[in-house]
N, C-alpha and C positions, 0 to 999 in steps of 0.2 A: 201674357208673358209670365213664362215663371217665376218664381223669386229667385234668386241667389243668396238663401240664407247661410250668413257667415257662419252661424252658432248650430245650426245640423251637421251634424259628426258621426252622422249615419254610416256603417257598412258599406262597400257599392263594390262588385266586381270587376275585377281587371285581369282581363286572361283568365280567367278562368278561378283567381285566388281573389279572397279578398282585401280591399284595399282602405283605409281608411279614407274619409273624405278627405280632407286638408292634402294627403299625399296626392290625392287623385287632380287634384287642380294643380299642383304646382310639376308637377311632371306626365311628360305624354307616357303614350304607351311603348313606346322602343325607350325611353329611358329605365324605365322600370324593370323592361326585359332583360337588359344588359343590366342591370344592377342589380337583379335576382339570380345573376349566374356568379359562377368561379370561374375565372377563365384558364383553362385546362394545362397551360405553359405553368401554371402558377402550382396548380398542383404536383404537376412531375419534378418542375425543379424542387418542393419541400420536400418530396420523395426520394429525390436524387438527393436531396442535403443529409436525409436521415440515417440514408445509409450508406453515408461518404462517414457520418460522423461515428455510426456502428464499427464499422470496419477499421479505423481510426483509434477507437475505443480497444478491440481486437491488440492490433499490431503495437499500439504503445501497452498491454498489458501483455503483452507476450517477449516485446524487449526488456523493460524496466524488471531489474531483479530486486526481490525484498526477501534477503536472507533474515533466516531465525535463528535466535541464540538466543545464550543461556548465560544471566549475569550470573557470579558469582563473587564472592571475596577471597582475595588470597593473599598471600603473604609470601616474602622473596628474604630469603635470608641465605649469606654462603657457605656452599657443602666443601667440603676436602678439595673437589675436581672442578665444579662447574656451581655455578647457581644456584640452589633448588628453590621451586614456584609449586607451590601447594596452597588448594582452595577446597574446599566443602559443598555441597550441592546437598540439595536434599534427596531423599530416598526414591522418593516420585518421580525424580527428572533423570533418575542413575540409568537408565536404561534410553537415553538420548548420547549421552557419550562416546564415542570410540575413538582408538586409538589415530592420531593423523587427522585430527581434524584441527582445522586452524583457529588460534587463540590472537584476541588483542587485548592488551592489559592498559589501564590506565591506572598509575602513580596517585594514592592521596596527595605526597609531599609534591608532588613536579605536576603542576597543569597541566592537562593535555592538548590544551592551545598553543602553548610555551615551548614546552617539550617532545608534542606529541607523544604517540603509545609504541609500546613495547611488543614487536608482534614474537608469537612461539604457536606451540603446537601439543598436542597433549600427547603423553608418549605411552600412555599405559588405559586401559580399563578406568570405569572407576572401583574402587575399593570400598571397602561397607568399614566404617569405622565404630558406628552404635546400630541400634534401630533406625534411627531417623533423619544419618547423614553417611555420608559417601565421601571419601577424598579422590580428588582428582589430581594429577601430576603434571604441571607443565613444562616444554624447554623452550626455552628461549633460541628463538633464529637467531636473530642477531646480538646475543648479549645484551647487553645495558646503552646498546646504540639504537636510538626512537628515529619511529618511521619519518622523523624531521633533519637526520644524521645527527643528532648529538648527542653526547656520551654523559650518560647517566652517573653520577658521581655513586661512587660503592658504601654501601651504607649496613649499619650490619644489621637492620629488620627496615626492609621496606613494606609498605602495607597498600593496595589498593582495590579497583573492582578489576575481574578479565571479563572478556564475551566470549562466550566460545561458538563457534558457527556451525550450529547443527544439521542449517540443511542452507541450499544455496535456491530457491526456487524463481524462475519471473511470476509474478503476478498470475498470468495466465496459468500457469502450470499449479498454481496452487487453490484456483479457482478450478481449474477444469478438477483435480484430482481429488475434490472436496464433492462435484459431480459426479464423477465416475466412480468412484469406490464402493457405493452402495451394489454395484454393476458386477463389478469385479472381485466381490466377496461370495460368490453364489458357489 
């Protein structure tokens, strides 16, 4: 009668792979076989998850918009007729500008939680004032009345930051065009 030594930890084949002892005693041989597979529902469904979640990925980068702008500082003090809103931008960014593109201004004095901002629009070019700055012009939409309706009390130099919004793009569109461009330069 053979021995059943507890402490050989020998090799031994099972199906064809091998198996270590200890495993080979405590489980038959259909167990092993089923617990050397994937069961194939298991794989389609994480293939079905992948790219449920790709396309997902897709369609919220292609809704979600992440406009770009351009802080700068400006200054609101009043002209003869209307308001005038003049800011500085450097040299390097003067050629992101143009006329009609929409501005929001936030107030040093008036929080923009409190008050919220002052939306306008820039009405001209920008202008080269030295080498290494550019003034830009803004008007104000709605006066000294913040996107909260309340009225800005008239001050004779207000000082804050504006944004100006220089391009409107979703996510997608500025991923793809960061792809594409190398394409479309030829």
């Amino acid at each position: 009668m053979p021995e059943n030594n507890y402490w050989d930890h020998s090799i031994k084949p099972l199906n064809g792979h091998p198996v270590h002892a200890s495993l080979a005693e405590v489980r038959s041989e259909e167990v092993q076989e089923i617990m050397g597979k994937m069961p194939p529902w298991i794989i389609r469904s994480g293939i079905s998850l992948i790219g449920v979640l790709i396309v997902g990925a897709f369609v919220w980068a292609g809704y979600f918009r992440y406009p770009d702008v351009l802080p700068l500082q400006v200054r609101i003090t009043p002209g003869a007729q209307a308001l005038v809103v003049q800011g500085n931008i450097p040299a390097a960014e003067a050629w992101r500008v143009k006329t009609g593109q929409p501005v929001m201004l936030r107030l040093a004095a008036y929080p923009a939680d409190t008050y919220g901002l002052l939306p306008g629009t820039v009405t001209a070019e920008a202008v080269a004032v030295n080498d290494s700055s550019f003034r830009v012009d803004i008007r104000l939409s709605q006066g000294m009345r913040s996107t909260t309706g309340q009225e800005i009390p008239s001050q004779p130099v207000l000082t804050g930051t504006a944004e100006i919004m220089t391009a409107d793009q979703s996510v997608l569109q500025r991923i793809m065009g960061r792809v594409l461009s190398p394409l479309t330069r030829r």
